[in-house]
Structures are given as structure tokens and as C-alpha cells.
N, C-alpha and C positions, 0 to 999 in steps of 0.2 A: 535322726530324721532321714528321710529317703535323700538320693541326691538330687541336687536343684533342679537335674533338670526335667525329673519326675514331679517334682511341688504340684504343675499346673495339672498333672493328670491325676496326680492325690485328689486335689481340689474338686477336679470335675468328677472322678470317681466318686470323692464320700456326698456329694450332693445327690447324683444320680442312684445312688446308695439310699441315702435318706429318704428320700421323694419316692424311692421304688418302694419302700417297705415297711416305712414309719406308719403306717395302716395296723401293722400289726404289735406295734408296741401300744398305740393309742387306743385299738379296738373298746379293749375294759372302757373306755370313758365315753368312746364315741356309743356302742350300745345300752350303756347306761343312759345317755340321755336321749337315743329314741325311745328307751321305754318307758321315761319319765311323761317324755311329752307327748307320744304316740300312741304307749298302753299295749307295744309290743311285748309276746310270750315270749318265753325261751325258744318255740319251737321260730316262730319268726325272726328272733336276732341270729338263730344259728344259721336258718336260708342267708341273711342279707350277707352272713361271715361266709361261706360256703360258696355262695357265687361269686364273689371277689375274690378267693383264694382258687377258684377254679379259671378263674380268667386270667389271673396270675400265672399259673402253672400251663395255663396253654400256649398262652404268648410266649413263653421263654420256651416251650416247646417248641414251637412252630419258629422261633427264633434261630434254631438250627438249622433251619433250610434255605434261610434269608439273609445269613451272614457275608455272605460273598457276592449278593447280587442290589445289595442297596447301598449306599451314603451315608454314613453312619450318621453325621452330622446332621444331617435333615430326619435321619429317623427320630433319634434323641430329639429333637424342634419337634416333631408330629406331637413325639410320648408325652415332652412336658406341657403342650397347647393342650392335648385330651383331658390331663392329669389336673390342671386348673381349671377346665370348663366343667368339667362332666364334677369335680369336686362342689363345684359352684350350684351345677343343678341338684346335685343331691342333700349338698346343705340348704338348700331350701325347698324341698320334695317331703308331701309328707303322705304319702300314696306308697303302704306296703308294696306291691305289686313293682309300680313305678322304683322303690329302693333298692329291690332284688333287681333288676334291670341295668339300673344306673351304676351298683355298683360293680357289678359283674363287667360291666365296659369299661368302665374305672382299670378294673383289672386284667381286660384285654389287650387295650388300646393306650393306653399310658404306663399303669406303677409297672405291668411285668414287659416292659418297654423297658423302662428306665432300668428295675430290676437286673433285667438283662446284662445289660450295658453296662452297666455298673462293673461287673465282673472282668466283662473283658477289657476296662479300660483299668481299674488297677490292680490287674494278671501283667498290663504289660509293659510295669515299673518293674525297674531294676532288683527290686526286693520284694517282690508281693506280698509276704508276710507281715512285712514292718506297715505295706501300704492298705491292707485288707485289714490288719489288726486296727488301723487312725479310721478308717472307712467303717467300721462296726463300728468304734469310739463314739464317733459322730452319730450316727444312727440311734445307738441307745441313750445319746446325751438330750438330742432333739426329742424323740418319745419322750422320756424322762419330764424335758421341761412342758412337752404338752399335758400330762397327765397330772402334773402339778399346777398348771395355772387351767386347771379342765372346771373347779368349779366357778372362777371368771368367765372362762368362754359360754359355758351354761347360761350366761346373763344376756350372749346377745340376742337382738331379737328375732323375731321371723328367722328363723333358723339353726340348724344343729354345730353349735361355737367350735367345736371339737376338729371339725372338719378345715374351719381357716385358716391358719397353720397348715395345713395339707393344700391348700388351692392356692397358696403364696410361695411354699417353696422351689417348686419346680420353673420358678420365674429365672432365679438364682441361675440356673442350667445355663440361658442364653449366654451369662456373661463369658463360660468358661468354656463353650463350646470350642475354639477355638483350639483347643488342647486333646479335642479325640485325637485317635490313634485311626487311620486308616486301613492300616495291612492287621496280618493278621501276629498275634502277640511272638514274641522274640520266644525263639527256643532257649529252655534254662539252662545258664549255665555257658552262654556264647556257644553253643550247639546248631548246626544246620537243620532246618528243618527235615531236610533227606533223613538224617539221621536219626531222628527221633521219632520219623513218621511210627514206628511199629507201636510207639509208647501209648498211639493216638485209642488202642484198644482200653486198654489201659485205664486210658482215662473216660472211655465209658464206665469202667466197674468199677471207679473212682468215685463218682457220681452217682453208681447204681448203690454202692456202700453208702455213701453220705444220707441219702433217702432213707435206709435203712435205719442208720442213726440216728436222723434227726426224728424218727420216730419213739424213739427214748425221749428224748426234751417233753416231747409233745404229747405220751404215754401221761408224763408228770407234770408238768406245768398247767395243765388244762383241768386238773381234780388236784391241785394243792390246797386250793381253799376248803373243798368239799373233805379233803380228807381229812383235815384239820377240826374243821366243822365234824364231823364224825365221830369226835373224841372229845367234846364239849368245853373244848376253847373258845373266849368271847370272839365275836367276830371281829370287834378293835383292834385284837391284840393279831389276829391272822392278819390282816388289815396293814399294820405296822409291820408286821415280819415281812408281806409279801414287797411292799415299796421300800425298804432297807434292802430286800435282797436283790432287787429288781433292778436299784443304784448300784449296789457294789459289784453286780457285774461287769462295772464298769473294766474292774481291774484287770477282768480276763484280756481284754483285747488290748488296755494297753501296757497288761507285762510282755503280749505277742509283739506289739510294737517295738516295744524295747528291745526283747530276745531276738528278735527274724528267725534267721535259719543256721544260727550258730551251732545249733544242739542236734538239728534236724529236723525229721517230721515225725518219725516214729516215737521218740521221746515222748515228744510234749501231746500227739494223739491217744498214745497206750495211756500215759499217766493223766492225763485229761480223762478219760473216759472210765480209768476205772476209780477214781475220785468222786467223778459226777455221781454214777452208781453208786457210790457209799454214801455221801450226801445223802441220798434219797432214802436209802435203808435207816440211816440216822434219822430222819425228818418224820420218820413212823414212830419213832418213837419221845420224842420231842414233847413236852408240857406247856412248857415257860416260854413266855413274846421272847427273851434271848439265844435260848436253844431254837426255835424255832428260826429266827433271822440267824443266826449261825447257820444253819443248816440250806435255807433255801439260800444266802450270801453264797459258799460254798458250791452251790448246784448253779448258780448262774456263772459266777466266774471260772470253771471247767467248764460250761457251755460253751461260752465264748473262747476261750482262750484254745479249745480243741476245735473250734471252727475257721477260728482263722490259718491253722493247719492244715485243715480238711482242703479247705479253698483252694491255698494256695499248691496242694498237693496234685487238684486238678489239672491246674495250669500248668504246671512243670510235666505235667504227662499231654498236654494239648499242645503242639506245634500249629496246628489245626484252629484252634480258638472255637471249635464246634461245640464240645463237649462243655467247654467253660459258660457259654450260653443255656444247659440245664442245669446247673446248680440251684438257681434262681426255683425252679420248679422242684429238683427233689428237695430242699429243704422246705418247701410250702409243703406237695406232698407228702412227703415225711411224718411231717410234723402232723397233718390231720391225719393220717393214717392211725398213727401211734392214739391220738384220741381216742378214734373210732374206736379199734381193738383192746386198748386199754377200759373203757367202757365195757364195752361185754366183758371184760372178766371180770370188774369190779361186781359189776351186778350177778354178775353168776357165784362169786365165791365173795370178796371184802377186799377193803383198801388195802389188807395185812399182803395181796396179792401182786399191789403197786411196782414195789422194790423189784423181783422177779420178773413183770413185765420187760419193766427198764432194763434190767440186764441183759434179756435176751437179742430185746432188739440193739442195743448199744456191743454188745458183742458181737452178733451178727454182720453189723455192717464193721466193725474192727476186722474181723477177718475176711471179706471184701477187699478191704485197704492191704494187707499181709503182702498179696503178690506185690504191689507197688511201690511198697516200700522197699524192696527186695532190688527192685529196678536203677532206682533213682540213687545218687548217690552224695552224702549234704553237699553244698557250695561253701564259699566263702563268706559271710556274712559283709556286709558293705555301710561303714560307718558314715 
């Protein structure tokens, strides 16, 4: 565990964590049930995903400019008031038009609020790895259990159930407010900031890499079912492979928890990332509900467990804490990115083209990360 006197910024971290981005684990249930009840297309569930993830990515954008000149504590209090109201109106909104709007402020004005924050508040624990790997933990535990109890929420009334869980937890935030962090995050490693200023570049093409990367995830995970489906596997049995794999992600963030930064960063990034890529090339060929939950199992736990590397790699090149404020966004961008592009190639050649995508771009941003690693040099891990 982190040391104690990290716990309360753990705490407030994996909530602001949760609250910023638990939208995108719940998404599958929450658009299944506007289109149950609303009769929305595909092309409409993608607008309503699209504006919230662009509102996301602008906020943690524009977060870079605002980091030195506001309260954090009151920001955080704005993000989680927006994140509960504007959730409230949209669960019970049933005006296409109106849903593209609300959510897109949703993702302005609160989750890539909280999103934000998040990072820089457990960047600047003593261990970030061990605290970013509990902070994913969280995050995918909470999806998890909303996607599991989503055909209850389905039941309540006048409204989209999906969403309550999202408009209750940011309540949570006020208790722990108490534990932001004001300055900006500790240089790694007991380091001056003077001294690290130059790493600050750094940690832009830290960032600029991650985006890159997490356009792999997002190349794949976005046509797993479809590619499945493609190969005339019942949709049951994708179905079950996809929420088995979707749990045992769990493990990636907390063997990261366990591990910290005994190993380092390059380790567990290279061998994370060229796992992930084999996964995938495996999952093409995949028959069996087993093989197939082996495979996507595998591809989410190198997700995770190269993310919370990634993260923490940020921050140990931010003295600054600027940089650690776009994470939030390149991995939103990223990750549609890799969709989009993945898309046109599918459709221009076959899913056989999947595997390839993902390499390119998961190598790509690998060698982005190269200088960095080069820079930094591991610490001491901290039991």
C-alpha cells in the first residue's frame, strides 16, 4: 500500500478517477438503453459518445492553462456539482438534440474536470504507480459493477437507470476534498524542480506517445465484437468472452499496484505493449467462448497494466504538473482516433487487417516513450 500519508490523496484520487471516466466503461449499457427506449441509430448513439468525449478532451485541454491560476479545491466542487446535475438532466432527457448537448457539458464542465484532477492528485503520491494502478483498480471495479446491475437500472422509471450511479458518485468527492494537493506535484525521486525543469519537454511527447497508444486499445476494442461476429461466433458466447475479459482486466492495474516502480518503466511498458499486440493477433484467430475470453482477458490486462506506467511516466517527467493535466485527453483522443482509422481500414481491406493496425500504432507511440525512458532513471520502490 502507498504510505499513510498518501491513503487520503489515493482516496480522493481514485474517486475523482471514477466520476471522471466511469462514462466510458458504462457507455455499452448506457447506449443500449437509449436505444431501447428512444429508438436511437447507430449513427445517433455515436454523436451522443462523440460529444462527451470531445468535451472530455477539451476540458483536460484547456486544463493546461488553468492549472496555476485557480483553487483546485473549488474547481474539483464546481466538476462534481456539474457532473451530478447535468447527469440528472440527462437521465431524464429524452430529446436527441437535447442528449448531444447535455452530454457534451457533461464532458466539459465536470467528468474531464474531475478526469483531470485525478491525475494530478495521484501523480503526487509518493509512488504513483502503486497509486494510479488502485485508481484504475477502482475505476474498472465501479464500471464493472454498473454494467452488471444495468439490467436493474433498465427498470427505473422515467429515466435512463444507467446514468444514477454516474449522478451519485461525484457526491463522494466533497468528503475527501480535503486531501487536494495545492502546489504543483513533487519532483521524482526528491529532485528540485530546477532540476527537472528540462524533463518538462519530455513530458509533453510522453503524452504526445500515450495518445498514440492508446489509439491501439481503441483501434481494437471498438470492433471486437464485430470482428467476432464476422467469423460466425454466436453473439452469447462474444457476449461472455467480452465481460470475462472486461473483469480480468482487473489484474493489470493491480499487479501495477503491487509491482510500483521496482522494475521500472520500460520493462513493464515494452513487455505490456508487445503482449497487448499479440493478444489481438491471437483473438483473430480464436473459435471457442474460451479462446476467445483468453484472448480479449490477455488484451485488457496489458491495457491496463501498460497504462499505469504510461501515467506514471508522465509525471515523473512533469515537475510542472502541466503535462499531467493532458493525459486525460490523449487517452480519450487516442483511443477515438484509433477507432476512426481502424474503421477505414477494416472496410477498405478485413478485420484480418485488425492485428496490423494495432501494431502500428502501439509501436508508434512506444517509440515516442524511447527518449524518456533513456532520461529517467528507476527509484526505489516504497513499501
Amino acid at each position: 500500500m502507498p504510505d499513510r500519508s498518501d491513503s487520503g490523496r489515493v482516496v480522493l484520487g481514485s474517486l475523482l478517477y471514477a466520476a471522471g471516466s466511469a462514462i466510458l466503461y458504462v457507455l455499452p449499457a448506457y447506449l443500449g438503453e437509449l436505444s431501447s427506449q428512444l429508438g436511437l441509430n447507430e449513427a445517433q448513439m455515436g454523436s451522443i459518445s462523440a460529444a462527451e468525449n470531445i468535451g472530455i478532451a477539451l476540458a483536460s485541454i484547456l486544463g493546461m492553462f488553468w492549472l496555476a491560476r485557480v483553487d483546485r479545491r473549488q474547481l474539483a466542487a464546481a466538476g462534481a456539482v456539474f457532473c451530478v446535475l447535468l447527469n440528472l438532466v440527462a437521465f431524464g432527457s429524452r430529446s436527441f438534440d437535447w442528449l448531444v448537448v447535455t452530454r457534451f457539458l457533461v464532458g466539459l464542465l465536470g467528468e474531464g474536470i474531475l478526469f483531470s484532477l485525478a491525475f494530478v492528485v495521484l501523480g503526487s503520491t509518493r509512488d504513483p504507480e502503486r497509486s494510479f494502478g488502485i485508481g484504475l483498480t477502482a475505476v474498472v471495479m465501479f464500471g464493472s459493477l454498473v454494467l452488471g446491475t444495468s439490467t436493474l437500472l433498465d427498470r427505473v422509471p422515467h429515466g435512463t437507470g444507467a446514468l444514477l450511479p454516474l449522478a451519485l458518485l461525484p457526491l463522494g468527492i466533497f468528503l475527501a476534498l480535503r486531501w487536494m494537493p495545492r502546489g504543483a506535484p513533487a519532483a521524482p525521486g526528491g529532485a528540485s524542480a530546477a532540476a527537472t525543469r528540462p524533463n518538462a519537454r519530455l513530458a509533453v511527447l510522453a503524452v504526445a506517445g500515450m495518445a498514440l497508444w492508446f489509439a491501439a486499445p481503441g483501434a481494437f476494442w471498438t470492433f471486437a465484437e464485430s470482428a467476432a461476429a464476422a467469423r460466425k461466433i454466436p453473439g452469447e458466447t462474444i457476449g461472455l468472452a467480452l465481460a470475462v475479459g472486461n473483469a480480468a482486466g482487473l489484474l493489470g492495474s493491480v499487479v501495477a499496484a503491487w509491482q510500483g516502480v521496482r522494475w521500472g518503466r520500460f520493462g513493464p511498458i515494452t513487455i505490456g505493449t508487445g503482449l497487448l499486440c499479440a493478444s489481438v493477433a491471437a483473438y483473430g484467430h480464436c473459435t471457442s467462448g474460451v479462446a476467445l475470453a483468453s484472448a480479449l482477458s490477455a488484451f485488457n490486462i496489458f491495457w491496463n497494466y501498460s497504462t499505469v506506467y504510461e501515467m506514471a511516466l508522465v509525471v515523473a517527467l512533469d515537475p510542472g504538473g502541466r503535462a499531467t493535466l493532458g493525459i486525460s485527453a490523449a487517452q480519450v483522443i487516442g483511443f477515438a482516433a484509433g477507432a476512426f482509422f481502424s474503421g477505414l481500414v477494416i472496410t477498405g481491406a478485413s478485420y484480418a487487417a485488425l492485428p496490423v493496425v494495432v501494431a502500428v500504432f502501439a509501436a508508434g507511440g512506444w517509440l515516442l516513450f524511447a527518449p524518456c525512458f533513456r532520461t529517467l532513471k528507476p527509484r526505489p520502490s516504497r513499501d
